[in-house]
PDB file of N, CA, C and O in Angstrom:
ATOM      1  N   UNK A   1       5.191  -2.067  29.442  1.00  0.00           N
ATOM      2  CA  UNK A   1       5.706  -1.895  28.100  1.00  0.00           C
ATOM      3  C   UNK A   1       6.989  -1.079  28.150  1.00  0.00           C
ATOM      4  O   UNK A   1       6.948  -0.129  28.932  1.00  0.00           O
ATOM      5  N   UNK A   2       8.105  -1.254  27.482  1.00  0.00           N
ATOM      6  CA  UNK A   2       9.134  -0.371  27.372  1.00  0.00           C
ATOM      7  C   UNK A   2       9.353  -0.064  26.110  1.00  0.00           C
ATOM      8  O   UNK A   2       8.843  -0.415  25.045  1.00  0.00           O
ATOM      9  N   UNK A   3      10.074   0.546  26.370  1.00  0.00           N
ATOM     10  CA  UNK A   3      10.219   1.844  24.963  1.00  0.00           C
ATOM     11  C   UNK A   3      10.721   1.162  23.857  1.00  0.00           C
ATOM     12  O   UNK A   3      10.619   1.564  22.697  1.00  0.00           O
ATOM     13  N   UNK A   4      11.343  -0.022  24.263  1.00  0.00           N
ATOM     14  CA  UNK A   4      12.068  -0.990  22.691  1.00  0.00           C
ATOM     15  C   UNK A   4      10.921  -1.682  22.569  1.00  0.00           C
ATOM     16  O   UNK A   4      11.150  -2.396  21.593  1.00  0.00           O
ATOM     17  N   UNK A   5       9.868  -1.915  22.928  1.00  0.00           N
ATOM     18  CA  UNK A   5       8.659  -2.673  22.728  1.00  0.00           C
ATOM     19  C   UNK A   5       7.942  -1.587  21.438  1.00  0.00           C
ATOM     20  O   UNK A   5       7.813  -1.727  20.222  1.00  0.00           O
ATOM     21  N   UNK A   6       7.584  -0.497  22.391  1.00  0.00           N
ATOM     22  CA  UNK A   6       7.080   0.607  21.788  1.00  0.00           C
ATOM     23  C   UNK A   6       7.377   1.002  20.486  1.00  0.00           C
ATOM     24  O   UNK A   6       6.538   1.380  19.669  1.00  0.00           O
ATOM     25  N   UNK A   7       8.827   0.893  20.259  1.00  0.00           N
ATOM     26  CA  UNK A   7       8.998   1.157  19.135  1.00  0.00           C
ATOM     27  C   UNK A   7       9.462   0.377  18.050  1.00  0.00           C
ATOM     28  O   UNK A   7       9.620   0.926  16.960  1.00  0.00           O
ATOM     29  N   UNK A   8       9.739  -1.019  18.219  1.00  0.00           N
ATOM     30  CA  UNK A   8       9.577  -2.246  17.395  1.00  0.00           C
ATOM     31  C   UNK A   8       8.225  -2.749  16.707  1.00  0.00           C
ATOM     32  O   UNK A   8       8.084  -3.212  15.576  1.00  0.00           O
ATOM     33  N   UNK A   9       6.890  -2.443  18.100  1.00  0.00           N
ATOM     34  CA  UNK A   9       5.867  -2.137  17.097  1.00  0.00           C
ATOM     35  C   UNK A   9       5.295  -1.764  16.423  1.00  0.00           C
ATOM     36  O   UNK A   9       4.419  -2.263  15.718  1.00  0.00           O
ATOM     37  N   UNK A  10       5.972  -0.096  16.577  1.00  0.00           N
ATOM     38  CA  UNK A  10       5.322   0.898  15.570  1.00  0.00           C
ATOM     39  C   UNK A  10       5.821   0.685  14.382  1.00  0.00           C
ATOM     40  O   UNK A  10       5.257   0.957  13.322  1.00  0.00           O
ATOM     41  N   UNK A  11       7.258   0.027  14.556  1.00  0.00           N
ATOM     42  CA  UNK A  11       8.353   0.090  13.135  1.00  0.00           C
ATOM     43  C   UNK A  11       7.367  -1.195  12.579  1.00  0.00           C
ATOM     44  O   UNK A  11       7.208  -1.099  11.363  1.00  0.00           O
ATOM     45  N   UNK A  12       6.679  -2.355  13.169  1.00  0.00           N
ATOM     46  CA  UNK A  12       6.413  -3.526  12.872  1.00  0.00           C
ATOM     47  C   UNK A  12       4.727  -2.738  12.029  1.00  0.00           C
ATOM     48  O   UNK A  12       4.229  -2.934  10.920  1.00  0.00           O
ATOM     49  N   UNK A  13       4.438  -2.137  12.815  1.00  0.00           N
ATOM     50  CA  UNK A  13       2.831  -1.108  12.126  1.00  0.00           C
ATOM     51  C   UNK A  13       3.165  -0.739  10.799  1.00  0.00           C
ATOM     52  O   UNK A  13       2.669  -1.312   9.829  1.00  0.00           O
ATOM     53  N   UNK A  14       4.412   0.680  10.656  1.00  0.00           N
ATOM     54  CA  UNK A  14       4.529   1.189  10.040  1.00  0.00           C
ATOM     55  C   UNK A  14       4.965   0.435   8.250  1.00  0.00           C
ATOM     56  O   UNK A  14       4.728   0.807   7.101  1.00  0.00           O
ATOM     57  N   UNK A  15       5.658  -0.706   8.832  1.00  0.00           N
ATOM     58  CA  UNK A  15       6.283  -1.863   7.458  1.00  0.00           C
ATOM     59  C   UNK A  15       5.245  -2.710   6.759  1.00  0.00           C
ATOM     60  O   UNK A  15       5.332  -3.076   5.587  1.00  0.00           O
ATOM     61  N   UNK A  16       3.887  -3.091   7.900  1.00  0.00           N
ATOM     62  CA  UNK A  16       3.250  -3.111   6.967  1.00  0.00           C
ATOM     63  C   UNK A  16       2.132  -2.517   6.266  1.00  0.00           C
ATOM     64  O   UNK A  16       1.513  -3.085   5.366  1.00  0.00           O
ATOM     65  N   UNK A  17       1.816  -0.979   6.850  1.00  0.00           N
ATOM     66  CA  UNK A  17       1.218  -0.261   6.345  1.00  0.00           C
ATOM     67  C   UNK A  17       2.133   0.085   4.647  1.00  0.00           C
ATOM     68  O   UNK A  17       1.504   0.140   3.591  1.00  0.00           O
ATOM     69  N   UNK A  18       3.311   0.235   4.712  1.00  0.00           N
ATOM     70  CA  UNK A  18       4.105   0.156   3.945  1.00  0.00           C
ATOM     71  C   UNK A  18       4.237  -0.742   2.391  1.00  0.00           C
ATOM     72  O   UNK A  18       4.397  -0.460   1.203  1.00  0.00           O
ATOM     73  N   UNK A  19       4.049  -2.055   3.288  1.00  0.00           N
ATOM     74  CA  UNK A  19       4.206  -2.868   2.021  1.00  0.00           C
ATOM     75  C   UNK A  19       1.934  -3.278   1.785  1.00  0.00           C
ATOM     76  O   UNK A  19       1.529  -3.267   0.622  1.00  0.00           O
ATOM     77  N   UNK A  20       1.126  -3.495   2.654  1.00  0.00           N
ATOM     78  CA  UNK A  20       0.579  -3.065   2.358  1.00  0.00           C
ATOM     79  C   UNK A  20       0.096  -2.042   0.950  1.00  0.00           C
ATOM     80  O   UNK A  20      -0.399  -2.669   0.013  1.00  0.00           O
ATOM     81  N   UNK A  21       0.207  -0.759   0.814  1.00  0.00           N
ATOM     82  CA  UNK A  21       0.345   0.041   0.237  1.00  0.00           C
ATOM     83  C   UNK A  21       1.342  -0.292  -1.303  1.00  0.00           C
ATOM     84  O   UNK A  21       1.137   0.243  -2.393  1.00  0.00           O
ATOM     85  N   UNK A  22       2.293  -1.189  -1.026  1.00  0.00           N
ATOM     86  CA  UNK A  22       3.155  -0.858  -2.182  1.00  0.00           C
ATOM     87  C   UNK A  22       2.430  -2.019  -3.567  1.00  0.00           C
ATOM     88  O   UNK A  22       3.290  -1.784  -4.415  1.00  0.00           O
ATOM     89  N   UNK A  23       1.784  -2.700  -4.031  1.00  0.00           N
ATOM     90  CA  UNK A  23       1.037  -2.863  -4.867  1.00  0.00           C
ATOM     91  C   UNK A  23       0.120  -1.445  -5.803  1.00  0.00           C
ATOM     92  O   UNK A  23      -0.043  -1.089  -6.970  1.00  0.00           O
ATOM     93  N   UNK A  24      -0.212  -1.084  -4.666  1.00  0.00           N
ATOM     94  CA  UNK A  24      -1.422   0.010  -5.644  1.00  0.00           C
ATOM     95  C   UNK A  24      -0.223   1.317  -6.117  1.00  0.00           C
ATOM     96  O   UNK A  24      -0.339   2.030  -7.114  1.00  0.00           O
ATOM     97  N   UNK A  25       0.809   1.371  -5.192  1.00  0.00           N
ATOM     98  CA  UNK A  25       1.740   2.861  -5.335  1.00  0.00           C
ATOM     99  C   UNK A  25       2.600   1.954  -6.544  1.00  0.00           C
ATOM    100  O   UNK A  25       3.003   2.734  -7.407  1.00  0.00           O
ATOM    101  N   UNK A  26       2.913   0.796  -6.781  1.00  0.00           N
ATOM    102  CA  UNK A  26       3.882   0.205  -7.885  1.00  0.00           C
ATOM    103  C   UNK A  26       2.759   0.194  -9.388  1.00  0.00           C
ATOM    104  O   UNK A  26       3.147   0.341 -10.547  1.00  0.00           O
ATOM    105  N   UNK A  27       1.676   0.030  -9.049  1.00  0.00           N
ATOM    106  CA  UNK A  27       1.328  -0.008 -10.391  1.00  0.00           C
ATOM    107  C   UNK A  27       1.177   1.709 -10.792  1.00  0.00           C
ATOM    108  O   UNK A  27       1.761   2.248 -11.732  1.00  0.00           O
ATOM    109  N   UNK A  28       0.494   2.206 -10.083  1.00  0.00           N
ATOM    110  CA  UNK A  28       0.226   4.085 -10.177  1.00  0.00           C
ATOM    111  C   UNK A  28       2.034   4.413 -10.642  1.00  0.00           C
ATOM    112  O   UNK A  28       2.261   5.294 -11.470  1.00  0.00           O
ATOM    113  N   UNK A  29       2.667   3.977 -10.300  1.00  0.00           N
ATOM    114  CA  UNK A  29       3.919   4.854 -10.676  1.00  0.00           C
ATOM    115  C   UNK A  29       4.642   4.161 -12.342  1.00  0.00           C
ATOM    116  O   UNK A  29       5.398   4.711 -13.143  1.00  0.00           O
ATOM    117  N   UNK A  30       4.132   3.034 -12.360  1.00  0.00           N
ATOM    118  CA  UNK A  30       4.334   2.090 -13.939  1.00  0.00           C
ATOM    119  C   UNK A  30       2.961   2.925 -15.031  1.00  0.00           C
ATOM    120  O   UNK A  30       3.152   3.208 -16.213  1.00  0.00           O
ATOM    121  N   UNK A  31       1.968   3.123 -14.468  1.00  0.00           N
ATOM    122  CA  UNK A  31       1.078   3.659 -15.149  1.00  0.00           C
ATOM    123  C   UNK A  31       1.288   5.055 -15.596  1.00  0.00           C
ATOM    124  O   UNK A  31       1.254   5.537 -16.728  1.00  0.00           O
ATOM    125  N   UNK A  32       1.521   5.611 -14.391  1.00  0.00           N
ATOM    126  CA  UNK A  32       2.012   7.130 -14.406  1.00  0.00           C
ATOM    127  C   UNK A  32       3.167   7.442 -15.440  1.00  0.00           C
ATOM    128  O   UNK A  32       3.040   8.258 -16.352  1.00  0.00           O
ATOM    129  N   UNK A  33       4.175   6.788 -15.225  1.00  0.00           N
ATOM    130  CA  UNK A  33       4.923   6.898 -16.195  1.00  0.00           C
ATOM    131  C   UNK A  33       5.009   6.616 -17.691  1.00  0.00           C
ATOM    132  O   UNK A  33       5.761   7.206 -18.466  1.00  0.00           O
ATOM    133  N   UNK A  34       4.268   5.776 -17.965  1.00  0.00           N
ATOM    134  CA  UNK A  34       3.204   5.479 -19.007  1.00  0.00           C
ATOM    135  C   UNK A  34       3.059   6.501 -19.770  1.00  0.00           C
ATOM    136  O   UNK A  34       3.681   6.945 -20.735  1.00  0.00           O
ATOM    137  N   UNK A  35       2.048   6.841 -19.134  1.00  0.00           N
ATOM    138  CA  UNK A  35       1.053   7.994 -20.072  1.00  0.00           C
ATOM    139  C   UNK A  35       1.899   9.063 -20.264  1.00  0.00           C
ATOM    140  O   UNK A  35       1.870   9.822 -21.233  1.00  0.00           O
ATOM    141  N   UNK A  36       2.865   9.125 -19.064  1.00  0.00           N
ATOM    142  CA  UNK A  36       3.666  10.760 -19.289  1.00  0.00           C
ATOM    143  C   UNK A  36       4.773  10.441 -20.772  1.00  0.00           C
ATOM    144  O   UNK A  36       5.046  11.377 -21.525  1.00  0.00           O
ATOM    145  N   UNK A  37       5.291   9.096 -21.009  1.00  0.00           N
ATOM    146  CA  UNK A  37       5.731   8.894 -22.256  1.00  0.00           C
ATOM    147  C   UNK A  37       4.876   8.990 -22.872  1.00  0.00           C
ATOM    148  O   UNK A  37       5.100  10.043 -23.470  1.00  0.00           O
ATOM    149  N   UNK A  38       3.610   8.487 -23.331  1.00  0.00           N
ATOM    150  CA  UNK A  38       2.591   8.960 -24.577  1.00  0.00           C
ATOM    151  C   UNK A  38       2.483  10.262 -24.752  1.00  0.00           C
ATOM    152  O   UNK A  38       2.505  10.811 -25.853  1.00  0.00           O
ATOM    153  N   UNK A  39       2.335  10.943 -23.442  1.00  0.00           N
ATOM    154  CA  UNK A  39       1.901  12.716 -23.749  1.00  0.00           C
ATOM    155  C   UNK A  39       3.288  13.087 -24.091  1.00  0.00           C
ATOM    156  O   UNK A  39       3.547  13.370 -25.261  1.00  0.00           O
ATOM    157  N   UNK A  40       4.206  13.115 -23.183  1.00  0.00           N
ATOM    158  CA  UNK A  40       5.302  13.653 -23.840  1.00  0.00           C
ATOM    159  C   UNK A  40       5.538  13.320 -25.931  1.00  0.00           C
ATOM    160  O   UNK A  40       6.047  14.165 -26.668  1.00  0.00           O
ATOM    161  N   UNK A  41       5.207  12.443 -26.243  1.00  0.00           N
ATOM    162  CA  UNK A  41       5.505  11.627 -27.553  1.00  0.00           C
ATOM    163  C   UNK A  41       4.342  12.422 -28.579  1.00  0.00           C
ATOM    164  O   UNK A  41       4.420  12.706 -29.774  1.00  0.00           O
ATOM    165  N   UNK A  42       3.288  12.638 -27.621  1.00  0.00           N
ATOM    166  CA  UNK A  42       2.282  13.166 -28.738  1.00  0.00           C
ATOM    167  C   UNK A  42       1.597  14.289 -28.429  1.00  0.00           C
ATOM    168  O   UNK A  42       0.601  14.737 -28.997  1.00  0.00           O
ATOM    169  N   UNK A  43       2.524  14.967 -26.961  1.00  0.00           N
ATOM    170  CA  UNK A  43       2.867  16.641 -27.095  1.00  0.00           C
ATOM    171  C   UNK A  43       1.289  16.841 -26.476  1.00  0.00           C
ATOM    172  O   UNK A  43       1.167  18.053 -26.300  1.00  0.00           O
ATOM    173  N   UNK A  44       0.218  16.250 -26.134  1.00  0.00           N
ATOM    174  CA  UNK A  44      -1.221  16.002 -25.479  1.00  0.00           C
ATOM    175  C   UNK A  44      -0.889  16.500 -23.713  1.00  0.00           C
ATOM    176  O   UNK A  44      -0.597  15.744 -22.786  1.00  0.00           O
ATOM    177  N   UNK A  45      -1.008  17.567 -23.687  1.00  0.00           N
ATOM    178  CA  UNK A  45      -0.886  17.943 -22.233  1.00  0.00           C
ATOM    179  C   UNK A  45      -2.878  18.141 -21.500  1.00  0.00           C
ATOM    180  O   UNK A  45      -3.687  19.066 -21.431  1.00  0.00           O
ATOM    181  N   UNK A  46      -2.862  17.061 -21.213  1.00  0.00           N
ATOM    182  CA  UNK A  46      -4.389  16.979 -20.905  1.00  0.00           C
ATOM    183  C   UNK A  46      -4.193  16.147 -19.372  1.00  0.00           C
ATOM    184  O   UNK A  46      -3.634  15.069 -19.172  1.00  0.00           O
ATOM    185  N   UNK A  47      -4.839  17.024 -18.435  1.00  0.00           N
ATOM    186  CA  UNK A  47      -4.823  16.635 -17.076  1.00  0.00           C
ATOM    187  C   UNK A  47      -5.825  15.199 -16.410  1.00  0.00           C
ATOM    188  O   UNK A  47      -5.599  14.315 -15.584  1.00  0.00           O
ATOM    189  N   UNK A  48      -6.631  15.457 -17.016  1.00  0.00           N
ATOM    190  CA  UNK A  48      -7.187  14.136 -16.590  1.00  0.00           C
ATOM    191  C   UNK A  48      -6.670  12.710 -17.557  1.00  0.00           C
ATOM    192  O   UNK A  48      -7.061  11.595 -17.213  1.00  0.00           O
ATOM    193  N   UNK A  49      -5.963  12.848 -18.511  1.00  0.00           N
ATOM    194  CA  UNK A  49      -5.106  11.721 -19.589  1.00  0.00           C
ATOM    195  C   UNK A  49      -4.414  11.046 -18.043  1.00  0.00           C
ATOM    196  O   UNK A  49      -4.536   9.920 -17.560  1.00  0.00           O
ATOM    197  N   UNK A  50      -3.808  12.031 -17.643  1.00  0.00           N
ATOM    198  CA  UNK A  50      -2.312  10.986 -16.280  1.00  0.00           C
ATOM    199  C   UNK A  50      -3.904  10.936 -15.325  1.00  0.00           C
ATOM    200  O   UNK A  50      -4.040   9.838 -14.785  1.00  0.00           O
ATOM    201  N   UNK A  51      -4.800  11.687 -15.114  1.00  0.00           N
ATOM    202  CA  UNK A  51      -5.348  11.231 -13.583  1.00  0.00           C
ATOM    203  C   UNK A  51      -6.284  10.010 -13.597  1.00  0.00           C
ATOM    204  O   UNK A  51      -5.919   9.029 -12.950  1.00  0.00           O
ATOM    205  N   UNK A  52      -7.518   9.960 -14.302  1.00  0.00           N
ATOM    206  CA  UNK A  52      -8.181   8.406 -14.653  1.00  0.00           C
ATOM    207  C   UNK A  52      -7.443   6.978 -14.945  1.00  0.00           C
ATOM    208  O   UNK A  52      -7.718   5.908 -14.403  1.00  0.00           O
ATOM    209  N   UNK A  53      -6.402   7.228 -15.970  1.00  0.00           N
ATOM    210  CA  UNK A  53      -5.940   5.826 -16.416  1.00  0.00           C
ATOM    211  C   UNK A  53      -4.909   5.465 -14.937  1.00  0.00           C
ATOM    212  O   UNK A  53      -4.623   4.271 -14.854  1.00  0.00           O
ATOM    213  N   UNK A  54      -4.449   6.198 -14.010  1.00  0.00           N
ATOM    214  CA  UNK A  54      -3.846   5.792 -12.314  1.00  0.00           C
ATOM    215  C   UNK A  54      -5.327   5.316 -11.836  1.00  0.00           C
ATOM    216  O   UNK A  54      -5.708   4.164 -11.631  1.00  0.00           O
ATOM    217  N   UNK A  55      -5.963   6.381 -11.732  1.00  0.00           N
ATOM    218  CA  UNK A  55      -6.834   5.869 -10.677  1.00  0.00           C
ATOM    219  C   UNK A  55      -7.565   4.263 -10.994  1.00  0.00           C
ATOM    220  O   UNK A  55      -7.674   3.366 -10.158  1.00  0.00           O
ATOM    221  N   UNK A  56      -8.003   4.211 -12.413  1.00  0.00           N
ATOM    222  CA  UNK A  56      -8.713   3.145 -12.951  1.00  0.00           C
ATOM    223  C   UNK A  56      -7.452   1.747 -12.333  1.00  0.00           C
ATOM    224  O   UNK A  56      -7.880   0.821 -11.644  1.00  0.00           O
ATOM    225  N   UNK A  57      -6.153   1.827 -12.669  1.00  0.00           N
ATOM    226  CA  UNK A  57      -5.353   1.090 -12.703  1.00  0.00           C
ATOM    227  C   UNK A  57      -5.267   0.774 -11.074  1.00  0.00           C
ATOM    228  O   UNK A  57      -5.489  -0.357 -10.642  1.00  0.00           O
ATOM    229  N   UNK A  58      -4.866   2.068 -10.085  1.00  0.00           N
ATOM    230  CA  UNK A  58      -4.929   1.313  -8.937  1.00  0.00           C
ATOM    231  C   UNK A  58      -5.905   0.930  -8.496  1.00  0.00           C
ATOM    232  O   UNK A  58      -5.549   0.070  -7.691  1.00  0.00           O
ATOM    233  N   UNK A  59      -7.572   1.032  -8.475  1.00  0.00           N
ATOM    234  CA  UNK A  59      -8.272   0.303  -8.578  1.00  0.00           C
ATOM    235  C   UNK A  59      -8.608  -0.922  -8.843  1.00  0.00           C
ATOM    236  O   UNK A  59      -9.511  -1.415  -8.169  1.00  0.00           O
ATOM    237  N   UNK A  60      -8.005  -1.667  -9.826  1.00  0.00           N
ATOM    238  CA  UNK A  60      -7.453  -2.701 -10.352  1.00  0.00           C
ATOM    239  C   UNK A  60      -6.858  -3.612  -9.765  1.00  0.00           C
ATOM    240  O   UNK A  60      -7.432  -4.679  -9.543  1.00  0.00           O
ATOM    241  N   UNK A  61      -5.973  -3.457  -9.503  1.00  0.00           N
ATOM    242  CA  UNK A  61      -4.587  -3.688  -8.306  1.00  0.00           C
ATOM    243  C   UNK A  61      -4.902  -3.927  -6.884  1.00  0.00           C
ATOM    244  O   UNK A  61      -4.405  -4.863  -6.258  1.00  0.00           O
ATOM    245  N   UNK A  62      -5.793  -3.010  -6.335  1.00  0.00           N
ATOM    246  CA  UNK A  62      -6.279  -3.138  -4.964  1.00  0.00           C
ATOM    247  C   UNK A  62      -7.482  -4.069  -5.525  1.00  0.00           C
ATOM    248  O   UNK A  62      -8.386  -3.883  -4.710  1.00  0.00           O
ATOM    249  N   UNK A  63      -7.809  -4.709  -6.217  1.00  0.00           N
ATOM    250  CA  UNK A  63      -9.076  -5.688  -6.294  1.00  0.00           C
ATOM    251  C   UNK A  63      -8.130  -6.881  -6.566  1.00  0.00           C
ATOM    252  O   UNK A  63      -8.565  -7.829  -5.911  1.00  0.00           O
ATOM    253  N   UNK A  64      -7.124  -7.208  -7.188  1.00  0.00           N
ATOM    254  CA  UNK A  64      -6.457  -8.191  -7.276  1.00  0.00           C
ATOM    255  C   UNK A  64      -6.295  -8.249  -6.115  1.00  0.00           C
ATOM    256  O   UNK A  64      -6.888  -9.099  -5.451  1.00  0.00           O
ATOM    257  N   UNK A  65      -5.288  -7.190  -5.455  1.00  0.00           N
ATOM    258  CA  UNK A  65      -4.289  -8.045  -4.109  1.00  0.00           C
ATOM    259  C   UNK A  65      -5.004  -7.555  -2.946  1.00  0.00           C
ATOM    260  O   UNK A  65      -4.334  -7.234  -1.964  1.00  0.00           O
ATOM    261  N   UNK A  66      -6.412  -7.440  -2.910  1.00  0.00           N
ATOM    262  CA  UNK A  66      -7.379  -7.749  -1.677  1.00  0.00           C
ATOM    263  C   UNK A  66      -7.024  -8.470  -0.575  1.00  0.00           C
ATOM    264  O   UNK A  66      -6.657  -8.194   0.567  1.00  0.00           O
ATOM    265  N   UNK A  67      -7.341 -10.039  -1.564  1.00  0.00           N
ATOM    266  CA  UNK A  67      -7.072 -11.086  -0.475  1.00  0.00           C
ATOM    267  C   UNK A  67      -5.802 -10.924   0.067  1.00  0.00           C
ATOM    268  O   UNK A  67      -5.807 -10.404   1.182  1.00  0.00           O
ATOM    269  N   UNK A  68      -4.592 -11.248  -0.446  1.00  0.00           N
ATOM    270  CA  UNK A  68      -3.424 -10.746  -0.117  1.00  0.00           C
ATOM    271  C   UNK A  68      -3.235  -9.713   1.216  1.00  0.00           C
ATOM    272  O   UNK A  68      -2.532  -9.757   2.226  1.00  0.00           O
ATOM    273  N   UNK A  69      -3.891  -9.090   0.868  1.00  0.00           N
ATOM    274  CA  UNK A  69      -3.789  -7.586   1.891  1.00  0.00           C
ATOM    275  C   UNK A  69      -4.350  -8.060   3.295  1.00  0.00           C
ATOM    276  O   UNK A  69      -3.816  -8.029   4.404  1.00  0.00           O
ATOM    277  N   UNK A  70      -5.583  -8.504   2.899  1.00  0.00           N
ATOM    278  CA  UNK A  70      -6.187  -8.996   3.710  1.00  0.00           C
ATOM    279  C   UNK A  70      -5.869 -10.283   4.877  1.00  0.00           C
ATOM    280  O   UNK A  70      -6.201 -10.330   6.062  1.00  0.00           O
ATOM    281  N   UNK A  71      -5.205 -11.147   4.163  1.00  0.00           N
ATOM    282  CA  UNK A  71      -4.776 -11.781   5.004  1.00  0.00           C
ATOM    283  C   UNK A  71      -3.175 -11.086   5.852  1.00  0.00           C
ATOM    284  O   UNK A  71      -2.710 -11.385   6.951  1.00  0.00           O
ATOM    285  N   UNK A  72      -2.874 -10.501   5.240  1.00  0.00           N
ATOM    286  CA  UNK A  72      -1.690 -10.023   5.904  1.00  0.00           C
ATOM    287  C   UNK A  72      -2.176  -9.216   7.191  1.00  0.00           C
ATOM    288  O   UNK A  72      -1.550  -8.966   8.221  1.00  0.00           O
ATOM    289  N   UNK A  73      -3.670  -8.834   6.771  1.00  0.00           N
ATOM    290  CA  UNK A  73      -4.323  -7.399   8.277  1.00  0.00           C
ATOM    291  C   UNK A  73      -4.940  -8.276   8.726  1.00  0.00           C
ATOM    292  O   UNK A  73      -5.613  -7.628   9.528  1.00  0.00           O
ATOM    293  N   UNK A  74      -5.317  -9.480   8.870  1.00  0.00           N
ATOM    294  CA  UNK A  74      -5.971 -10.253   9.825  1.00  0.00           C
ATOM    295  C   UNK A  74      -4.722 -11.594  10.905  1.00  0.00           C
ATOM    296  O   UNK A  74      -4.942 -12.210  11.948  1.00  0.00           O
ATOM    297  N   UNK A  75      -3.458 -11.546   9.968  1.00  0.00           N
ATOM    298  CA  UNK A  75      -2.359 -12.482  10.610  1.00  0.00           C
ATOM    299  C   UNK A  75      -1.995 -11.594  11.467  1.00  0.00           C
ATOM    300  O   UNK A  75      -1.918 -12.012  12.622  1.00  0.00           O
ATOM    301  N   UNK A  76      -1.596  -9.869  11.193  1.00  0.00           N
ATOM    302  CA  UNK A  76      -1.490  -8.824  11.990  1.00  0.00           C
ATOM    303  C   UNK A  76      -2.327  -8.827  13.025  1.00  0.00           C
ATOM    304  O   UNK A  76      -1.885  -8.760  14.172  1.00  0.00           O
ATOM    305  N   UNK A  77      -3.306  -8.884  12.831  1.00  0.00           N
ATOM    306  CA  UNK A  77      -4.420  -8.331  14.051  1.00  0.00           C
ATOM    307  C   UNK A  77      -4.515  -9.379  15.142  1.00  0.00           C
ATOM    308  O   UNK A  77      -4.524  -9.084  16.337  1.00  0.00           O
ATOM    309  N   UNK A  78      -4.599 -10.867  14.581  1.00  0.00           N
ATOM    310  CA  UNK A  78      -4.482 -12.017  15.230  1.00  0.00           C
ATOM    311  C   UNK A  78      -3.544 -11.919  16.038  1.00  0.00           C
ATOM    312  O   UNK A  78      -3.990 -12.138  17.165  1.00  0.00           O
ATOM    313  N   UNK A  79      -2.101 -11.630  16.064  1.00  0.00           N
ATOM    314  CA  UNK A  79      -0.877 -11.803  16.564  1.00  0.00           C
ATOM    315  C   UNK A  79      -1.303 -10.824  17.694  1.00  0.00           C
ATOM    316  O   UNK A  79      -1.772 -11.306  18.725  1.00  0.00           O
ATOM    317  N   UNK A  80      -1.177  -9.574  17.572  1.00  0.00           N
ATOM    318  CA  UNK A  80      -1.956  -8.738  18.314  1.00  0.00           C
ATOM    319  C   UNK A  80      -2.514  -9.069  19.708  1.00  0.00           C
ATOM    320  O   UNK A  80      -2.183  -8.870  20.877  1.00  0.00           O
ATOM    321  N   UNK A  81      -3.545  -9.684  19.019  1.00  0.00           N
ATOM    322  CA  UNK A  81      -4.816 -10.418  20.238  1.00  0.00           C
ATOM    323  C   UNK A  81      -4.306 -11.244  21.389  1.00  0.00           C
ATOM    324  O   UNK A  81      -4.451 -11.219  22.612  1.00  0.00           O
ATOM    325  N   UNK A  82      -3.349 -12.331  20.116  1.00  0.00           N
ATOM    326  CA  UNK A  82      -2.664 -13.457  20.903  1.00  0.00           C
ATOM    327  C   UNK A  82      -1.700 -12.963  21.893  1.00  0.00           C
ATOM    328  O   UNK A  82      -1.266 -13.755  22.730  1.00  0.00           O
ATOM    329  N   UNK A  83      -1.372 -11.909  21.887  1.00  0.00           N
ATOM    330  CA  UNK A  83      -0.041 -12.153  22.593  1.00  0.00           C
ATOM    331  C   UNK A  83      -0.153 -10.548  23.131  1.00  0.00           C
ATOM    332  O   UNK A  83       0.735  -9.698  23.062  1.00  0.00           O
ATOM    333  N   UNK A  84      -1.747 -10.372  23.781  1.00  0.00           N
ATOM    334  CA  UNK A  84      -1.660  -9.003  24.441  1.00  0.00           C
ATOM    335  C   UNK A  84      -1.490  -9.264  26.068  1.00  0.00           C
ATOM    336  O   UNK A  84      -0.974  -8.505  26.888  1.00  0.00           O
ATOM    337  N   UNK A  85      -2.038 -10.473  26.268  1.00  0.00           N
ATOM    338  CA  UNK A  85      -1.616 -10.436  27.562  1.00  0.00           C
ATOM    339  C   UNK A  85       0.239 -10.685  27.973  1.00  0.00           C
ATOM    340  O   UNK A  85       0.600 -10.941  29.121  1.00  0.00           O
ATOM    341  N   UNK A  86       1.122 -10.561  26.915  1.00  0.00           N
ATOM    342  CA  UNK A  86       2.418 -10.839  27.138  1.00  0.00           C
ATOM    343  C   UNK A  86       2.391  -8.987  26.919  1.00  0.00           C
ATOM    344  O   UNK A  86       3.291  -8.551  27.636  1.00  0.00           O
ATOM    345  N   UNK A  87       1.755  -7.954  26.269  1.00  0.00           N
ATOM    346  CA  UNK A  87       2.023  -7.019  26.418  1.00  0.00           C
ATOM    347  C   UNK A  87       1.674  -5.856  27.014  1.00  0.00           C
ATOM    348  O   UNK A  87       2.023  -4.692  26.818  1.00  0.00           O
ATOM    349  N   UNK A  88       0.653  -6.551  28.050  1.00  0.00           N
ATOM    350  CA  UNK A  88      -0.028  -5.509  29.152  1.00  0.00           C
ATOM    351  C   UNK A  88       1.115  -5.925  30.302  1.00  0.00           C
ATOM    352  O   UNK A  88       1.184  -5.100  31.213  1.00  0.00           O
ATOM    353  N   UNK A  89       2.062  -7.113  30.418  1.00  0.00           N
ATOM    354  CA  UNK A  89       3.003  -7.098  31.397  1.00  0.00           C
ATOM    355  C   UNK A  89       3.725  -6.022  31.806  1.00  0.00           C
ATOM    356  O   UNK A  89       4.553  -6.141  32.709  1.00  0.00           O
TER     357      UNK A  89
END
């Protein structure tokens, strides 16, 4: 293995841990911002108002784009498998 190997895969790990992730962090930050306009608007400084309606929402989100996710961590993992004996060389 050399070091441009090494680190093309981690960058290749890290992008899709990344996009992975960016469904549940895009709706939490549309939601988030949300509520902080309602409270700001109706002056309601109540801590669990911003923390349930994120959590409920990315919850949501990660049940939609499951499959999605999922196939993206199993095309990942596959590739992996396939092509380890080109990377134990």
């Amino acid at each position: 293995m050399t070091p441009e190997f090494v680190i093309g895969f981690a960058r290749q790990s890290i992008e899709l841990a990344l996009t992975l992730a960016l469904p549940m962090l895009g709706v939490g930050l549309v939601v988030g911002i949300f509520v902080s306009v309602i409270q700001a608007a109706t002056q309601i400084q109540e801590m669990t108002l911003t923390f349930v309606p994120k959590i409920v929402s990315m919850f949501i989100a990660l049940l939609i784009a499951f499959p999605w996710i999922m196939a993206k961590m199993v095309d990942f993992t596959r590739n992996i498998f396939l092509n380890l004996p080109d990377y134990i060389r």
